[in-house]
Each structure stands twice: as structure tokens, then as C-alpha cells.
C-alpha positions as a printed Julia matrix, in Angstrom:
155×3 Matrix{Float64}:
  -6.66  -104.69   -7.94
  -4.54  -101.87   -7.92
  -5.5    -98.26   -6.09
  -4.47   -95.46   -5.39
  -5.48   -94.13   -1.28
  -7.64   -91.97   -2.98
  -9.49   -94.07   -4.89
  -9.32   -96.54   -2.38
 -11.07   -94.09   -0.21
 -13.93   -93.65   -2.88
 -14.72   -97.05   -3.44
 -14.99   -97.27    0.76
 -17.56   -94.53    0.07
 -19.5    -96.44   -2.37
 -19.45   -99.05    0.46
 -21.31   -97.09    2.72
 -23.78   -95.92    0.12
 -24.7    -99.92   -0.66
 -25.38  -100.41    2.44
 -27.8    -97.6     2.94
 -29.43   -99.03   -0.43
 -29.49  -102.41    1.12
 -31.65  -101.0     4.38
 -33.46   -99.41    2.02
 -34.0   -102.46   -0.31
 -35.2   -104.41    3.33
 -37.26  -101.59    4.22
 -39.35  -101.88    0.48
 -39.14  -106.12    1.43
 -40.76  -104.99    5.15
 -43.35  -102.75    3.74
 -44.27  -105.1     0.8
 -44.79  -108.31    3.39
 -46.62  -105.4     5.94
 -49.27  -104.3     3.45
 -49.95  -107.64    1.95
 -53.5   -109.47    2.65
 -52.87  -113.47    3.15
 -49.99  -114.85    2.76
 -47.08  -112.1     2.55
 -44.79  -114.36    0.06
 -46.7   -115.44   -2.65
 -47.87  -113.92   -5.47
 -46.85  -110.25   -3.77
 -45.67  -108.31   -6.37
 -43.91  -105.3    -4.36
 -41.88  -108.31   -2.18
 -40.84  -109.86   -5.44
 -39.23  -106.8    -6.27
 -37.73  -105.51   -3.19
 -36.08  -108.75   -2.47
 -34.89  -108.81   -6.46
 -33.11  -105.2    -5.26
 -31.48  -106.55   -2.13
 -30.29  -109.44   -3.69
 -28.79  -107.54   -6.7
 -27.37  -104.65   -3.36
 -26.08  -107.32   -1.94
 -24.09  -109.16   -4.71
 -22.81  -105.43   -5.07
 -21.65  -105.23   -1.94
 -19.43  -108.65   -1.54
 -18.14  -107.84   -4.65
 -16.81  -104.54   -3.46
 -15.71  -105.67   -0.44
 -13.48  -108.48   -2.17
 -12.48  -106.38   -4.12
 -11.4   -103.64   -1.18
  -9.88  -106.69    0.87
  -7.74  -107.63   -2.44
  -6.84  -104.04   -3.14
  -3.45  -102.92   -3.1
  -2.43   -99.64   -2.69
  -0.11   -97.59   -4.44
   1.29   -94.52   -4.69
   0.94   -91.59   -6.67
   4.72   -90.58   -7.22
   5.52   -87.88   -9.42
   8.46   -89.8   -11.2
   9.0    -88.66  -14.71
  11.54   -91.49  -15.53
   8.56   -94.34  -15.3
   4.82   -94.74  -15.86
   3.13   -93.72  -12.24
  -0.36   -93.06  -11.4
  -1.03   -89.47  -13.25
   1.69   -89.89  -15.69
   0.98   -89.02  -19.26
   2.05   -91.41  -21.96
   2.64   -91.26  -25.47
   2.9    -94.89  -27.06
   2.87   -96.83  -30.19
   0.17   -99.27  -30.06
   0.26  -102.38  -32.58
  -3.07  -104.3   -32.54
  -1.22  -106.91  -35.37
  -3.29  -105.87  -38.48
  -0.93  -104.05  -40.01
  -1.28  -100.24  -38.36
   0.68   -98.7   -35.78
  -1.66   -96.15  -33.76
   0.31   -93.36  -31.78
  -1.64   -92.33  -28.91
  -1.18   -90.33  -25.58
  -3.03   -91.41  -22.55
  -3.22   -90.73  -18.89
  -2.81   -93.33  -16.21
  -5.61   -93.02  -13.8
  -6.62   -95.2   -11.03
 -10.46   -95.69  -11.51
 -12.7    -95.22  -14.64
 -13.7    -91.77  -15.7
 -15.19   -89.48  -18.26
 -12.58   -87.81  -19.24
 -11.22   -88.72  -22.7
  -7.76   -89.81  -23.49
  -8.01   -92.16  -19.98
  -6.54   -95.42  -19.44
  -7.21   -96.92  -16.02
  -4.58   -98.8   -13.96
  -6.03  -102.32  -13.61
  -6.71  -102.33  -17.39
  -4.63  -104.85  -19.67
  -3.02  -101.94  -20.98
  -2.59   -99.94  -17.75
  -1.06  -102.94  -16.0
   1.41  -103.42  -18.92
   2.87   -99.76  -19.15
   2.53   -99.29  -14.65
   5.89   -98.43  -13.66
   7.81   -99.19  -17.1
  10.42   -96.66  -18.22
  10.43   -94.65  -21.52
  11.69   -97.07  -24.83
   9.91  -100.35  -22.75
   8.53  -103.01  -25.44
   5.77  -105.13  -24.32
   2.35  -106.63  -24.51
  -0.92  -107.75  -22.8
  -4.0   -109.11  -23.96
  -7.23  -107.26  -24.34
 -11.18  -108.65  -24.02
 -11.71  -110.93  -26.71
  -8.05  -112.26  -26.69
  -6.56  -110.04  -28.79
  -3.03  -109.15  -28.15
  -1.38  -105.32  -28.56
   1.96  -104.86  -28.43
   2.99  -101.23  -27.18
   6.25   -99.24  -27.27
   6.75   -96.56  -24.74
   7.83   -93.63  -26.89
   7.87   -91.02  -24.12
   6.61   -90.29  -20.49
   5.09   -86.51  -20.64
């Protein structure tokens, strides 16, 4: 995966928090097995759960932390002659049915609200990372569709 230091940084972050939801999670589990009559295991509703939570925490948290050890870190340049981290780009994208959308997006490095946003490990933000203005190419989306995109101009 592709990030930026920054975002790097903030998925480090989200580390930390998963593993104060994990202690959590084991605290519930703790509590749960504490305040049970019998035998703490079975049919205890409230251990059930909490271990459901730190199971799900915990598939969170390998998954993050593959994905942190397989990150790779670039930088944010302020290049206007190719498609950086930032850049604003106004393409031609052909989905193959016949219509040509023109559309201007952002590069970003993670997800966000903000409209008009491709990230940089998506199909198309992978394709149009570091290309120059005129570049022809293609990737293939979810579902195995393939767009073809023309660069018209880096803004």
C-alpha cells in the first residue's frame, strides 16, 4: 500500500486506539467470566460477546499492522508536470459503453469525505500516480470492469 508520512502516521494512530479497544474488549471478557455463577464459559452471555469484540479488535489490528509493515511511503512533491499526492486531475474516463465522462479529481492518500476524491491505492489512483499530462492507460475496477483514462491536464 502506498502512503504518504502523514497518513502513515494516522493509521499508526489508529494502531494505538485498537489496542486500547482490545484491553478494553479483555476487560468486558474479565468482568463477564468475574460476575458469572458456575461455570464462567458456558452459556454466559456477556463473555460471548466480549470475546466476539476482541476477536473482531484483534483481526483489526493484524490487518493494520500488515498493512503498516507493507506500506510504502511516498512523498508529497509539489510537481506540476506529473500526478503526485495532492495533485488535481482532469481526465477522460471511458468505462467502454459508449460515453466518455470528463472528470477532475484530487489524489489523496487515504479515504475521505470530501467529494471529487480519488485515493492513491485505488485502481484508478494507482493508474494516473506519477503519470504526466496526455498519459493513456487503464486499470481494472471491482467487478472486473476495465476504464481506460486519458490524462487531459494536471491542475
Amino acid at each position: 500500500m502506498l502512503l504518504t508520512q502523514k497518513a502513515y502516521e494516522i493509521k499508526e494512530m489508529e494502531l494505538e486506539t485498537l489496542k486500547e479497544r482490545l484491553k478494553e474488549a479483555r476487560r468486558e471478557k474479565a468482568l463477564a467470566i468475574a460476575q458469572a455463577d458456575g461455570d464462567s464459559r458456558h452459556d454466559n452471555f456477556g463473555f460471548e460477546q466480549a470475546e466476539i469484540q476482541e476477536r473482531a479488535v484483534i483481526k483489526e489490528i493484524n490487518d493494520l499492522t500488515r498493512l503498516l509493515q507493507d506500506a510504502e511511503i511516498v512523498e508529497e512533491k509539489a510537481n506540476s508536470n506529473t500526478v503526485d499526492v495532492g495533485s488535481r486531475v482532469e481526465m477522460e474516463l471511458d468505462y467502454g459503453d459508449g460515453d466518455v465522462e470528463t472528470v477532475v479529481l484530487k489524489l489523496q492518500p487515504l479515504p475521505s469525505d470530501e467529494s471529487g476524491v480519488v485515493t492513491l491505492n485505488s485502481p484508478i489512483g494507482r493508474a494516473i500516480f506519477g503519470q504526466k499530462e496526455n498519459f493513456y492507460g487503464e486499470c481494472k475496477l471491482g467487478g472486473g470492469n476495465i476504464v481506460k483514462i486519458h490524462i487531459l491536464k494536471i491542475l
